[in-house]
Rosetta silent file (secondary structure, phi, psi, omega in degrees, C-alpha in Angstrom):
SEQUENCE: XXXXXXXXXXXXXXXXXXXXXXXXXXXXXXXXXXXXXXXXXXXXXXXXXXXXXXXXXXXXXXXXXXXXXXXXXXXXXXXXXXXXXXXXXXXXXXXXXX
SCORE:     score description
SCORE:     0.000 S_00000001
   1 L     0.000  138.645 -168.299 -154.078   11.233 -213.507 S_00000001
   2 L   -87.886  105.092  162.906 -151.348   11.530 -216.514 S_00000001
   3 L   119.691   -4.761 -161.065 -147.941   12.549 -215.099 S_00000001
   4 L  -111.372  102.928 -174.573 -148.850   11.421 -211.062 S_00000001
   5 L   -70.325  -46.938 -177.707 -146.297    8.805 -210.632 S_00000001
   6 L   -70.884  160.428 -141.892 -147.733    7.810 -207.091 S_00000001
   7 L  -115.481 -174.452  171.561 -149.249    4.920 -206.335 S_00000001
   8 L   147.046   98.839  175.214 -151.755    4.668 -203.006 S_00000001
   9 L   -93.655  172.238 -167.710 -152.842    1.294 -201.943 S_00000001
  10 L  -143.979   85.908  179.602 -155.861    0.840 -199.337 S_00000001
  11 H   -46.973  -56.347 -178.943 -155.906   -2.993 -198.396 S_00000001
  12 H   -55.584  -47.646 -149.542 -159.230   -2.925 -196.846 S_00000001
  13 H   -89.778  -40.545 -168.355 -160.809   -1.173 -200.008 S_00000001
  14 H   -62.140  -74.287 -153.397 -158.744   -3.974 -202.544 S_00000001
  15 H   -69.257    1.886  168.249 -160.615   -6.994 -200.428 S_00000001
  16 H  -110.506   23.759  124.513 -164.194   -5.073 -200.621 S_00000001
  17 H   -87.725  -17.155  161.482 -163.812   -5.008 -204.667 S_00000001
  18 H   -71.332  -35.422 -150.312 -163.013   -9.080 -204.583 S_00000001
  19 H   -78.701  -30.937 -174.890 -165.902   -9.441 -202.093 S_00000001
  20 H   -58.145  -42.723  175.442 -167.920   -7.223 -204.245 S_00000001
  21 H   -69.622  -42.402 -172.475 -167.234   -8.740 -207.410 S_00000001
  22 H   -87.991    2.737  159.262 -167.828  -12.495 -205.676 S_00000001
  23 H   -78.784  -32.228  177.739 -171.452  -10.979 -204.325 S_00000001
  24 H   -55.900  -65.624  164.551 -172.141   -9.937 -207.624 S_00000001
  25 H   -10.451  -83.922 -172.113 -171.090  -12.968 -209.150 S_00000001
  26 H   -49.289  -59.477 -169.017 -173.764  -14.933 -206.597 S_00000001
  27 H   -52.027  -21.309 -156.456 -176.656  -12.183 -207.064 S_00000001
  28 H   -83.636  -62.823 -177.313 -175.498  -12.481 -210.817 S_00000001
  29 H   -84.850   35.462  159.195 -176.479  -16.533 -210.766 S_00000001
  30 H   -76.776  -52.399 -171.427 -179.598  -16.117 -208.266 S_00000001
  31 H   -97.149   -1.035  178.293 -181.355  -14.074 -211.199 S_00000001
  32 L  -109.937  -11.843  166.857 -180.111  -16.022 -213.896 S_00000001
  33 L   -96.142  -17.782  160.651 -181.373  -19.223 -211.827 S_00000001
  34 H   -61.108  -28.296 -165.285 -184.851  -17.540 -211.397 S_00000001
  35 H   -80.607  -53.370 -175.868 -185.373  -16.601 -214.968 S_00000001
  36 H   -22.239  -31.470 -171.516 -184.203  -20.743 -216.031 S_00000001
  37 H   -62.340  -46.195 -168.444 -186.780  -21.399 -213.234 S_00000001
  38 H   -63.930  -83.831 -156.259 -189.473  -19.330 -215.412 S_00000001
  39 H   -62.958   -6.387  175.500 -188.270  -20.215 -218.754 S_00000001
  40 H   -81.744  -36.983 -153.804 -188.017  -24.544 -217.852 S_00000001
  41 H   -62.318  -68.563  178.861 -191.845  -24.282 -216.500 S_00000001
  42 H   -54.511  -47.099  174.854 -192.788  -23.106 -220.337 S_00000001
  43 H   -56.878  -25.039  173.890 -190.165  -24.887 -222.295 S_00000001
  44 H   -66.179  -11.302  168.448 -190.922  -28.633 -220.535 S_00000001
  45 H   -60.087  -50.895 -166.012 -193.830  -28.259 -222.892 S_00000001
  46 L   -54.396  152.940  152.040 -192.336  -27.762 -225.747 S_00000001
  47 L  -146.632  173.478 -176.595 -191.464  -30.945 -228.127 S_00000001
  48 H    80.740 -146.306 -174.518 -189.588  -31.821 -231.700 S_00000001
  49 H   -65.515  -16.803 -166.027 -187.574  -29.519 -233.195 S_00000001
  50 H   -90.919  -33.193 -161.218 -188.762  -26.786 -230.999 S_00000001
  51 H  -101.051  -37.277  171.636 -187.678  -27.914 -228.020 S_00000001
  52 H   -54.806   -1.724 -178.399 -183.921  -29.620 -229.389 S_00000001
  53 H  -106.773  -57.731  138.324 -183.662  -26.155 -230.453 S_00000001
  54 H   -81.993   15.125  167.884 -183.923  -24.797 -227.335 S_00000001
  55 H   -92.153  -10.926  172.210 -182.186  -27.388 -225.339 S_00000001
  56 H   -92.405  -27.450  174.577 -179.161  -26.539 -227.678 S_00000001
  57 H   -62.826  -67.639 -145.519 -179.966  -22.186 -226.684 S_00000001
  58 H   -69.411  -17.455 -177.782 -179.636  -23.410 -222.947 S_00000001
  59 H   -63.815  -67.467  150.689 -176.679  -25.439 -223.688 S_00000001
  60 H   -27.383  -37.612  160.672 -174.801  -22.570 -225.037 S_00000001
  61 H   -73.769  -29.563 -178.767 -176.339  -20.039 -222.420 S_00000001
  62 H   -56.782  -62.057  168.634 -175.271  -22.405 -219.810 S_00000001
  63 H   -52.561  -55.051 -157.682 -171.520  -22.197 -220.965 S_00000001
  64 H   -69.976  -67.089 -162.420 -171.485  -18.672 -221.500 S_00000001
  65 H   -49.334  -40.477  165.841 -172.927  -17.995 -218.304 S_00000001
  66 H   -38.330  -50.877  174.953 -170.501  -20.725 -216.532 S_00000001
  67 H   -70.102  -37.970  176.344 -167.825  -18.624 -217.818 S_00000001
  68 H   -42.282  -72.142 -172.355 -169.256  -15.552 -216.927 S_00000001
  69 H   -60.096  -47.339  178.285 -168.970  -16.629 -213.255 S_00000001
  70 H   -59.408  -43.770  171.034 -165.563  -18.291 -213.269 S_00000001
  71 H   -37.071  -47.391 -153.805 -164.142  -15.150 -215.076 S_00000001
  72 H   -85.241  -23.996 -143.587 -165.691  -12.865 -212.066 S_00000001
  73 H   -98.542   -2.395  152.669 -164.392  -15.556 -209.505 S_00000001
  74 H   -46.287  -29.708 -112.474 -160.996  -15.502 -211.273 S_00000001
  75 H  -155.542  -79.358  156.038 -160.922  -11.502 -211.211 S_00000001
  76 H    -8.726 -109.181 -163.904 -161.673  -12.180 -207.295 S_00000001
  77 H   -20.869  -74.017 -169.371 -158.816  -14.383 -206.801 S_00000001
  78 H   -47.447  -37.515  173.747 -156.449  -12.188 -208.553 S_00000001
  79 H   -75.606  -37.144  161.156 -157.208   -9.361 -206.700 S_00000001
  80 H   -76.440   30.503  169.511 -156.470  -10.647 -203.366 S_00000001
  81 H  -113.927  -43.886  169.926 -153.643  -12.423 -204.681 S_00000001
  82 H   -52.212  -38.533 -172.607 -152.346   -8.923 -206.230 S_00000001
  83 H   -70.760  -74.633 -151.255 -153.124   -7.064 -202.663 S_00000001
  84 H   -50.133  -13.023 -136.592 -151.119   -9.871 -200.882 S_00000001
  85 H  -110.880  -69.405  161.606 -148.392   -9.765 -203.191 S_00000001
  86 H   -48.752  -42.216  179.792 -148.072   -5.704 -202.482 S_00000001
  87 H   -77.295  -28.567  178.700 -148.228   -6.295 -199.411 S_00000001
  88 H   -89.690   10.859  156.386 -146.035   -8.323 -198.989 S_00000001
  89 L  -107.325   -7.666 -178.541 -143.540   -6.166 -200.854 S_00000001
  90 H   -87.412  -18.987 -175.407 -144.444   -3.079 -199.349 S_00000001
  91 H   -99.514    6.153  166.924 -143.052   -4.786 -195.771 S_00000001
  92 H   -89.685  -87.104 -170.769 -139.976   -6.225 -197.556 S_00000001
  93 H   -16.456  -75.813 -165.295 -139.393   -1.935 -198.289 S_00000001
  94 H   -49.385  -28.121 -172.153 -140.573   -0.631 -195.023 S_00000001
  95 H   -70.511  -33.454  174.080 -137.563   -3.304 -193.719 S_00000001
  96 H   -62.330  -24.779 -163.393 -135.048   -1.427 -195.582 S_00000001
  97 H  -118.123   28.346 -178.232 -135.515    1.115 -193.961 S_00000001
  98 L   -86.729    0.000    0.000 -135.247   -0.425 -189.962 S_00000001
């Protein structure tokens, strides 16, 4: 909201959007290892230019997709490392006031 200065953390809710994002992540390479499954049975066929042509697509798909997951497990990390990080500054405050 534009102008609403407060803030309002939930700890429990921050570590179910890393776990969510690192389920995704797995369901994300589950369905991306079924279709490889699909697409090696037709492609071990292939030979010549046709197939060095797609063994260079999967190299490249491979990568992207590599990243894809390290990005989400990255994204993870940071967010429990951002909750602990709050937290552990919101109990240096609450101390201030003991």
């Amino acid at each position: 909201m534009a102008g609403d200065e407060n803030l309002r953390v939930t700890y429990g809710a921050v570590e179910q959007t890393a776990a969510d994002i690192e389920r995704s992540a797995k369901e994300l390479q589950a369905e991306l290892d079924k279709i490889w499954g699909a697409v090696k049975r037709v492609s071990n066929s292939w030979e010549g230019e046709a197939h060095q042509a797609f063994q260079a697509a999967e190299r490249q798909w491979n990568s992207r997709a590599s990243h894809i997951q390290s990005t989400l497990h990255e994204v993870a990390t940071k967010i429990r490392s951002g909750s602990a990080d709050y937290r552990a500054t919101d109990r240096r405050a609450a101390g201030f006031f003991q």
